[in-house]
C-alpha positions as CSV (number, residue, x, y, z in Angstrom):
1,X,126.0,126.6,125.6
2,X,123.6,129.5,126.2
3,X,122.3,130.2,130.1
4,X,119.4,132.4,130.9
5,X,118.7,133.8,134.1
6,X,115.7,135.9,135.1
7,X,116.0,138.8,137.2
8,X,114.6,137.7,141.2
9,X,111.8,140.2,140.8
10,X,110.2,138.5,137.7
11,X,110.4,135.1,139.3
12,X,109.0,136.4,142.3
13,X,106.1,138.1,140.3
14,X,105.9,134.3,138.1
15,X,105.1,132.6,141.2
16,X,102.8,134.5,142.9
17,X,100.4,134.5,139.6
18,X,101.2,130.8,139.3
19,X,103.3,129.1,136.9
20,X,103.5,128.6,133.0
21,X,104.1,125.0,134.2
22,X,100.0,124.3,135.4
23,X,98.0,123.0,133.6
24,X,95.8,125.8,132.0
25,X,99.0,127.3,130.4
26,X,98.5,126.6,127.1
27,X,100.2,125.4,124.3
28,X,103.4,127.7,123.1
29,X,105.6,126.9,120.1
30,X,108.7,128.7,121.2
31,X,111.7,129.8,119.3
32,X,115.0,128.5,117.7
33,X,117.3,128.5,115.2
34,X,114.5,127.0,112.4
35,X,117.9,124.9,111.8
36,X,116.7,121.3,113.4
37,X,113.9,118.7,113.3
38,X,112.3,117.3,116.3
39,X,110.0,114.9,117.1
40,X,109.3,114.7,120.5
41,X,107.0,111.8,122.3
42,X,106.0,112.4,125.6
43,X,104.1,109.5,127.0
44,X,102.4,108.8,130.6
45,X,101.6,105.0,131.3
46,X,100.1,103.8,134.6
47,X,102.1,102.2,137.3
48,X,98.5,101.4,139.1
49,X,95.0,99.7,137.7
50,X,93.1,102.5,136.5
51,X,94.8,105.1,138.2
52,X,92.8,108.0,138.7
53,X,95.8,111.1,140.0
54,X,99.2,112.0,138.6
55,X,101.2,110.2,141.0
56,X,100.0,107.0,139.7
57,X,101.8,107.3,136.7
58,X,105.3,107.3,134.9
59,X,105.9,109.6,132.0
60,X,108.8,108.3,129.5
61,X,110.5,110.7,126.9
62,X,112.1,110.0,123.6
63,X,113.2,112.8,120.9
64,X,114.6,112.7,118.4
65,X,116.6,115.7,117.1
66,X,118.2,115.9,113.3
67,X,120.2,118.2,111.2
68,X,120.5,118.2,107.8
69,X,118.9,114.5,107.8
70,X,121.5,113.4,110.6
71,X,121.0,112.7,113.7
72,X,122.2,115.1,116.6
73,X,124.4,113.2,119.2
74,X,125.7,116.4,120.9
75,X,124.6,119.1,123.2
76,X,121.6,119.6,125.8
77,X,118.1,118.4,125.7
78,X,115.7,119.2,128.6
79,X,111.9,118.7,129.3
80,X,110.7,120.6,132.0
81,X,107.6,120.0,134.1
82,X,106.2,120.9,137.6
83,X,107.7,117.4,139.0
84,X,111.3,119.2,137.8
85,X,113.8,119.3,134.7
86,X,115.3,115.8,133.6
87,X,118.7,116.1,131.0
88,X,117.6,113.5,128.3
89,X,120.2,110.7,127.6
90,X,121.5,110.3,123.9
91,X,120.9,106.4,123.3
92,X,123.2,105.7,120.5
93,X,121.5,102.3,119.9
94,X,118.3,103.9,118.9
95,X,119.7,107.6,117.6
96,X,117.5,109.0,120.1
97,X,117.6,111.2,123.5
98,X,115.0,109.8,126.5
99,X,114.6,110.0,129.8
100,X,111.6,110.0,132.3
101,X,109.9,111.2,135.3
102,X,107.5,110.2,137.6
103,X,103.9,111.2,137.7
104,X,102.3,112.7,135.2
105,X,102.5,116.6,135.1
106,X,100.0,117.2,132.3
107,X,102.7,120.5,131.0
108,X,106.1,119.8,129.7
109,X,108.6,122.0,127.8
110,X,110.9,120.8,125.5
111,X,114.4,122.8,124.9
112,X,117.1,121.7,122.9
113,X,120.7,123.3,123.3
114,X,123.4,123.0,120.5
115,X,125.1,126.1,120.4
116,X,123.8,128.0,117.4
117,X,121.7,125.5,116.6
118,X,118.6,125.2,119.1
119,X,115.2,125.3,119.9
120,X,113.7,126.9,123.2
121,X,110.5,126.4,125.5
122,X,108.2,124.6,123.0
123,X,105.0,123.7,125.8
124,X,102.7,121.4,125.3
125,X,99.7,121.3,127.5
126,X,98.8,117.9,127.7
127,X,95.4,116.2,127.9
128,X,93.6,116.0,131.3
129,X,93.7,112.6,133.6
130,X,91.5,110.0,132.5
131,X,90.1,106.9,134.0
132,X,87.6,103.9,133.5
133,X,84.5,104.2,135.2
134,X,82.7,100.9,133.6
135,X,83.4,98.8,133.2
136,X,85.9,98.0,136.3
137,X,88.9,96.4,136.6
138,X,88.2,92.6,136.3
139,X,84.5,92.7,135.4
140,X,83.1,89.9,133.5
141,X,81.6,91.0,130.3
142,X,79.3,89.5,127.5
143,X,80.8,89.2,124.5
144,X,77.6,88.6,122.2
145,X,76.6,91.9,122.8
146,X,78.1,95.4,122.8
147,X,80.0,96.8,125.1
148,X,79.2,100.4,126.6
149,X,83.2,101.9,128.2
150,X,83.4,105.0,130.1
151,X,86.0,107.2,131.6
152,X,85.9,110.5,133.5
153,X,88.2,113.7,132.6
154,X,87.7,117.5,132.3
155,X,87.8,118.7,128.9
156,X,88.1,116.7,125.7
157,X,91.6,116.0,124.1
158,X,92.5,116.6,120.6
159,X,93.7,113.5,119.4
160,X,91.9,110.0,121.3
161,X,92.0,106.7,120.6
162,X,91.1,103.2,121.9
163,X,92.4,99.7,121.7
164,X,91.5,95.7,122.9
165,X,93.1,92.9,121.5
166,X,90.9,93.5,118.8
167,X,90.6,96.5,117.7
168,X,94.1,98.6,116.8
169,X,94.0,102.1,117.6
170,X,91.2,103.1,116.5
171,X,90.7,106.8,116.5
172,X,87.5,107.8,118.3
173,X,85.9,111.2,119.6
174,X,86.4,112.0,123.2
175,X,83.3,112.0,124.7
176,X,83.5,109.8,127.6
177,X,82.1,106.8,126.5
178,X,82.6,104.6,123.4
179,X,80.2,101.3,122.2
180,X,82.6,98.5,121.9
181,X,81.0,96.3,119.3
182,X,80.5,92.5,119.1
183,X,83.7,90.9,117.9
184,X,85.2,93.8,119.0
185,X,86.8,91.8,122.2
186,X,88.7,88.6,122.1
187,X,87.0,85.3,123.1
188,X,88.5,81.8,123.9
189,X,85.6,79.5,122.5
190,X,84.3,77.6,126.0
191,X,87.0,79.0,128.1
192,X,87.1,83.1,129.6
193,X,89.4,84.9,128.2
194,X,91.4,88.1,129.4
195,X,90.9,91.5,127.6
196,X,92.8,94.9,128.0
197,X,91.3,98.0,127.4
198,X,93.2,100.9,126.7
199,X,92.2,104.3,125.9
200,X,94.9,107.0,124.9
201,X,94.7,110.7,124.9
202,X,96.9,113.4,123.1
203,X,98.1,116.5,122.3
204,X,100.4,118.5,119.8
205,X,102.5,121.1,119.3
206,X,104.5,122.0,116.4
207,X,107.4,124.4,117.1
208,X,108.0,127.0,115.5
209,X,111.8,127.2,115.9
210,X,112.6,124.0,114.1
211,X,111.9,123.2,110.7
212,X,109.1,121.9,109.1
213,X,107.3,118.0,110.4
214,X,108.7,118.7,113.6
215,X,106.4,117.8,116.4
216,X,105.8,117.8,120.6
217,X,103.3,115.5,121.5
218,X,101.8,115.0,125.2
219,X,99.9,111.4,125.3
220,X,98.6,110.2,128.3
221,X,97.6,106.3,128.2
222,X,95.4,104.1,131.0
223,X,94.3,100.8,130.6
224,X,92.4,98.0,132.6
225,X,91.8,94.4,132.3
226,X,88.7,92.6,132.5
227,X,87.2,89.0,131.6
228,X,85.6,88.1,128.6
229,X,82.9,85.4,129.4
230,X,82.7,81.8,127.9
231,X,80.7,82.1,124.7
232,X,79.8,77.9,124.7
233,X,81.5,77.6,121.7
């Protein structure tokens, strides 16, 4: 196993112009050996309604790594963040490595350590905090007509999409508010219903030391749930 150490001036000079952990950073696709395949999910779900900072999330992560078309059972995979470095766990059961963390830290690098096979400091830096700001958490809503949602973040992510009951993933653009349509939420004939909303938010990174497909991707999710009225049906 390779260990890299960085000479005390550098990480003195590192910290006092801030980290490449913040969020800012940017997206780097690292190094490696070009001999493995990745795929990398990391994925922030709220442990709070609506939560609105990092703390009031936990962020799962599940890799897979692959050689020649089999699956890599050995050696060190880390993902690295301002809340710290977590060693990923290889679950047999499921051929793949996870872990998790709390909060959400918005930058994560991924490292994988084999020996001579590897792949170092792929970053991802992931979408911004989002949250619902209509409707809110357990608000009664008309079904027979459409639906205005909003959420708050800074800038735009790459990759969004929303979900109810209804409506699977559908990919949308991230522009802080989306028209839910009519049908577009499940009703319960004469009775209220419940509803989740769910809006995800991602982003990707394909590294460059590992072979082709591979892919890191950040994904922050938040969801509330509300009440769908009575249509008199």
């Amino acid at each position: 196993m390779r260990v890299h150490f960085l000479p005390a001036a550098l990480v003195a000079a590192l910290a006092a112009c801030g980290s490449d952990l913040d969020p800012g950073s940017g997206d780097d696709p690292g190094t490696g050996s070009q001999t493995l395949f990745v795929d990398a999910d990391i994925e922030a779900s709220p442990v709070v309604t609506n939560a609105s900072s990092g703390v009031g999330f936990q962020t799962s992560f599940d890799v897979r790594v692959r050689k020649n078309d089999v699956d890599v059972t050995q050696g060190v995979v880390t993902i690295t963040s301002n809340g710290g470095e977590t060693t990923l766990i290889f679950d047999a059961a499921e051929a793949r490595w996870r872990g998790t963390q709390a909060s959400y830290h918005e930058v994560y690098v991924l490292s994988v350590d084999g020996g001579d096979d590897h792949v170092d400091g792929v970053r991802v830096d992931g979408p911004a905090l989002h949250h619902f700001t209509a409707p809110l958490p357990g608000a009664v809503v008309d079904p027979t007509v459409p639906l205005m949602v909003r959420w708050d973040r800074d800038e735009a992510a790459a990759i969004t999409s929303f979900d109810t009951d209804e409506i699977n993933e559908l990919e949308i653009a991230d522009t802080g508010s989306y028209l839910v349509p009519v049908g577009g939420l499940k009703t319960n004939g004469g009775e209220t219903s419940e509803e989740r909303l769910r809006l995800d938010r991602s982003s990707r990174v394909s590294p460059a030391g590992a072979i082709a497909g591979s892919s890191v991707r950040v994904r922050i999710r938040n969801e509330i749930d509300i009440l769908v009225a009575a249509t008199g049906g």
